[in-house]
C-alpha positions as CSV (number, residue, x, y, z in Angstrom):
1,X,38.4,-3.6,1.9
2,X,35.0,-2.0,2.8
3,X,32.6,-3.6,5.5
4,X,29.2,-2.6,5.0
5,X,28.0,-1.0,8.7
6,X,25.4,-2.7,10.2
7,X,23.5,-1.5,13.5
8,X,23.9,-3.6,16.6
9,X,21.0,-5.9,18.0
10,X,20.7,-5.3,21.9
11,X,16.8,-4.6,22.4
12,X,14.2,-3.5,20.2
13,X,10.4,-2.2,21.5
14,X,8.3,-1.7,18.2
15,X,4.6,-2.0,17.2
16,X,4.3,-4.5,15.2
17,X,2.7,-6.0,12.1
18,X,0.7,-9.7,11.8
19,X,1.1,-11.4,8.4
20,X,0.0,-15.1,10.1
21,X,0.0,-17.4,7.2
22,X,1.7,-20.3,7.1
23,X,4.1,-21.7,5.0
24,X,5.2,-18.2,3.9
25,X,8.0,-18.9,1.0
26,X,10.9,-17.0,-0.1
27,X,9.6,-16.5,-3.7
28,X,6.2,-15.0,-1.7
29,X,8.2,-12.8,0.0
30,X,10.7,-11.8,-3.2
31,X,9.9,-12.9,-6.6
32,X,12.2,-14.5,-8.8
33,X,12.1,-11.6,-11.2
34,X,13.8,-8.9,-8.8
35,X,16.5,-11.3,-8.3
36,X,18.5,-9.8,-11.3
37,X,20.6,-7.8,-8.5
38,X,23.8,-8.7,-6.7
39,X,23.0,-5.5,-4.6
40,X,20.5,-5.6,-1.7
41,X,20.2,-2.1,-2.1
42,X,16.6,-1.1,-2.8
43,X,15.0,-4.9,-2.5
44,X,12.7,-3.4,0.2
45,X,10.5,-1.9,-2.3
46,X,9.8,-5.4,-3.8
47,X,9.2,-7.3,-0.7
48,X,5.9,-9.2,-0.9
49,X,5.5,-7.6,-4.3
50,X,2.9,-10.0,-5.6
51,X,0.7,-9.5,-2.1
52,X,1.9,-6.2,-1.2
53,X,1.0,-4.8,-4.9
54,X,-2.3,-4.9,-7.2
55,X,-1.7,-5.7,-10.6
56,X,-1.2,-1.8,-11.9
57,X,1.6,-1.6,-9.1
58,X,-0.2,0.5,-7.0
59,X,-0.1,-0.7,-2.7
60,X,-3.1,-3.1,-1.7
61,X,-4.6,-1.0,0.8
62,X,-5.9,-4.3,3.0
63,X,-2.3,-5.6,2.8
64,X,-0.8,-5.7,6.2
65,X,2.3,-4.1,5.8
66,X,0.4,-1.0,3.6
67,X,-2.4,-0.5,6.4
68,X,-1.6,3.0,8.4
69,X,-1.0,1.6,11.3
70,X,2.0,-0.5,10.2
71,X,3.7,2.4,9.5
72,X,7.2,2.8,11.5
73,X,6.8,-1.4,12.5
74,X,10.0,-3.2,13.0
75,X,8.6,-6.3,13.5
76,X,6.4,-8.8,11.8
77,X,4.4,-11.9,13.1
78,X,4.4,-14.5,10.8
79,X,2.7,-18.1,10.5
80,X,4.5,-21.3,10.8
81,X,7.6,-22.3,8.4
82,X,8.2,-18.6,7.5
83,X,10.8,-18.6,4.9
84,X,10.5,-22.2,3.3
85,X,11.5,-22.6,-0.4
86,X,14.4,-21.6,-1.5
87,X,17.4,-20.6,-0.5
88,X,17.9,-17.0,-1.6
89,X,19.6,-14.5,0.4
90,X,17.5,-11.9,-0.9
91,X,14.5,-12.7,1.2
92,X,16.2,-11.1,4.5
93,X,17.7,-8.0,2.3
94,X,14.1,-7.6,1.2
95,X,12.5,-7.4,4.7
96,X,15.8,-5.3,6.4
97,X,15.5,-3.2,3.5
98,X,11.6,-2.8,3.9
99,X,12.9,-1.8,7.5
100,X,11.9,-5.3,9.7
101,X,14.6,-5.9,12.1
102,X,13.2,-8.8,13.7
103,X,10.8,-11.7,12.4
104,X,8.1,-13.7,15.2
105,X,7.4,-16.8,14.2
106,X,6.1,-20.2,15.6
107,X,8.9,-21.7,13.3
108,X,11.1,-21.0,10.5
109,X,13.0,-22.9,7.5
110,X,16.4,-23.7,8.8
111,X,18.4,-21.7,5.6
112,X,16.1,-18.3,5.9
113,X,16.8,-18.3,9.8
114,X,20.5,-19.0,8.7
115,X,20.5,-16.1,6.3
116,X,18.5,-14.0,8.1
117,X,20.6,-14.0,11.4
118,X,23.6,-13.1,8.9
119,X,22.0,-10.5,7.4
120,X,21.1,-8.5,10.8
121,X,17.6,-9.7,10.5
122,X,16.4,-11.6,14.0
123,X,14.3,-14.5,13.7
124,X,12.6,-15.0,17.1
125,X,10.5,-18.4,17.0
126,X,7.6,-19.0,19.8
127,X,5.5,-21.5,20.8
128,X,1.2,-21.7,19.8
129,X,0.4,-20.0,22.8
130,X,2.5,-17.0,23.4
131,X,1.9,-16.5,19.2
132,X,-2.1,-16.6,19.6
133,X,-1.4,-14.5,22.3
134,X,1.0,-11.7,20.1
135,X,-1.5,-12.4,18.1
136,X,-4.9,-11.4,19.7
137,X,-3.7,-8.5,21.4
138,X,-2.6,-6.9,17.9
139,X,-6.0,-7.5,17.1
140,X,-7.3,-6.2,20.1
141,X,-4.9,-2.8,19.8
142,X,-2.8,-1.2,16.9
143,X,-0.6,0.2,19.3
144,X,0.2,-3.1,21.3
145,X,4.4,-2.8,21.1
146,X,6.8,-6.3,21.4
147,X,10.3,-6.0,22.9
148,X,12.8,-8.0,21.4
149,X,15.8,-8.1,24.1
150,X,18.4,-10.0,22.6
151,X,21.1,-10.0,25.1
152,X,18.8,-11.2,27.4
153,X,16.6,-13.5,25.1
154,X,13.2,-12.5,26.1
155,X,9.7,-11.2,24.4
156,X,7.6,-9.0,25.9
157,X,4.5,-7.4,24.9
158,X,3.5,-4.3,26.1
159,X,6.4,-4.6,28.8
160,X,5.5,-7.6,30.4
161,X,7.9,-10.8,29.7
162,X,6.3,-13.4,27.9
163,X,8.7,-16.0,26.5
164,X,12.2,-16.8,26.3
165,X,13.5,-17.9,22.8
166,X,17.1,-19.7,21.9
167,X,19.3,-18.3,19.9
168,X,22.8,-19.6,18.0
169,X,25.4,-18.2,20.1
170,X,27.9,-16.9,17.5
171,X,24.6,-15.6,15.6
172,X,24.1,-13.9,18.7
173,X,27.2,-12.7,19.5
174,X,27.4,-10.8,15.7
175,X,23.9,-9.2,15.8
176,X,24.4,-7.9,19.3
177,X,28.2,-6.4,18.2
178,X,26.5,-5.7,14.6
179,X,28.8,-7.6,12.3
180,X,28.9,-10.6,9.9
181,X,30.9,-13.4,9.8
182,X,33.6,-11.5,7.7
183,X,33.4,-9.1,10.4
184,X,34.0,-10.7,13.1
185,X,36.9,-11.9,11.9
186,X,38.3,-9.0,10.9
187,X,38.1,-7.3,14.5
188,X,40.5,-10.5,15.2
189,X,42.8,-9.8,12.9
190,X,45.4,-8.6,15.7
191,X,44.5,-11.8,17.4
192,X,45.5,-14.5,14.4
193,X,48.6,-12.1,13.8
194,X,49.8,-13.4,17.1
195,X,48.8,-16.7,16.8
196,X,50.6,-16.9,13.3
197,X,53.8,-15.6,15.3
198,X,54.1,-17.7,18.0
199,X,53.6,-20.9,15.4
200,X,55.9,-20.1,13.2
């Protein structure tokens, strides 16, 4: 059996991109009709497809994510609810595959933060101030850089801590050791061997 390879999640300093609208839904951020696929190879290139893409296909330069100085981002701040609809797993391969590793939000639907966290993609969810505050100083400066440390559970922005966030602890545990559920348990698998032994 093949386990895809997945990079661990200790601490991540990136610029970053805002996208603040609220209610942000899965189908917004991958159509229906890219999810044809079984493989999340390539979904980055359809991520906010409808926004993201005028009508001839070609980028919407006033999109956030297609403005010059989103270039290289591994974060986006989003509005409230980020992620409601539906339940489709191929919202987070769309974003990790666009190459966001970690999602700032005031709140997110319960199955995309579910998925998301599965699919190495960290949903980090603040309260009104310290996102007006992320907020303004991306306004204020292109170059204004977050630091996601997950071990620790902190935000800072431009190096100075800002908020704490909460975090599952077995979600934790797998992005920071950069494995799935199916990992996990196969790094265990000398572990339940044992176990199995000793109850025969």
């Amino acid at each position: 059996m093949t386990i895809e390879a997945r990079t661990p999640f200790t601490s991540l300093t990136s610029t970053y991109v805002l996208l603040p609208v609220d209610n942000v839904d899965t189908d917004q951020i991958i159509p229906a009709r890219f999810l044809k696929v079984t493989d999340k190879h390539g979904l980055g290139a359809s991520v906010f497809a409808d926004w993201r893409l005028r009508a001839d296909g070609t980028p919407d330069p006033d999109f956030p994510l297609n403005r010059p100085d989103a270039a290289g981002a591994e974060i986006l701040v989003a509005g409230a609810n980020f992620g409601c609809g539906s339940s489709r797993e191929h919202a987070p391969w769309a974003l990790v595959g666009w190459g966001l590793r970690a999602i700032v939000a005031p709140s997110f639907a319960d199955i995309f933060k579910q998925n998301a966290m599965k699919n190495g993609l960290l949903p980090v969810a603040v309260d009104a101030v310290v996102h007006a505050r992320v907020v303004a100083a991306r306004r204020t400066d292109s170059r204004a850089r977050l630091t996601v440390d997950l071990p620790a559970q902190t935000l800072s922005l431009d190096g100075k801590p800002i908020a704490q966030f909460g975090i599952d602890p077995f979600a934790k545990q797998c992005l920071v050791h950069g494995v799935d559920e199916l990992g996990y348990l196969l790094d265990r698998v000398g572990d339940i061997d044992r176990y199995e032994a000793s109850h025969a």
